[in-house]
C-alpha positions, 0 to 999 in steps of 0.5 A, a space after each residue: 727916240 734918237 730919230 726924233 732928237 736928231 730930225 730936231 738938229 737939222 744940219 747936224 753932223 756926226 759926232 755933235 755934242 749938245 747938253 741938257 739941263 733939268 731942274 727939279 726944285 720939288 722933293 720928289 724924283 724926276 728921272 731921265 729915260 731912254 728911248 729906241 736908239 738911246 743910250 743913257 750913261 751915269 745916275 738918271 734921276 734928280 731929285 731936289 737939286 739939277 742934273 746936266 747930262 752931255 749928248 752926243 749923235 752917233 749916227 742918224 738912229 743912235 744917240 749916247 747922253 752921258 751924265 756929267 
């Protein structure tokens, strides 16, 4: 969930932009879901190869990732 992803940034601000990297060397899909307050922009699933999706807090219950 967003409130959990944000309790782990103590000190964050509004606004904050982290990335997230997946890398999946199997053939099979693994795929990157939203939670309660979550908002997920772009392709989320990889399979065979790495997916980087930026992150950026929108408030202290709203996450947005989008795929990059």
């Amino acid at each position: 969930t967003a409130a959990n992803i944000v309790a782990a940034l103590p000190r964050y601000q509004v606004g904050t932009w982290f990335d997230i990297v997946i890398v999946n060397l199997a053939a099979f899909d693994v795929t990157l879901a939203a939670g309660t307050g979550i908002t997920l922009s772009g392709k989320a699933v990889i399979n065979n190869v790495s997916g980087t999706w930026r992150c950026r807090i929108d408030s202290s219950t709203a996450v947005t990732i989008y795929r990059m």
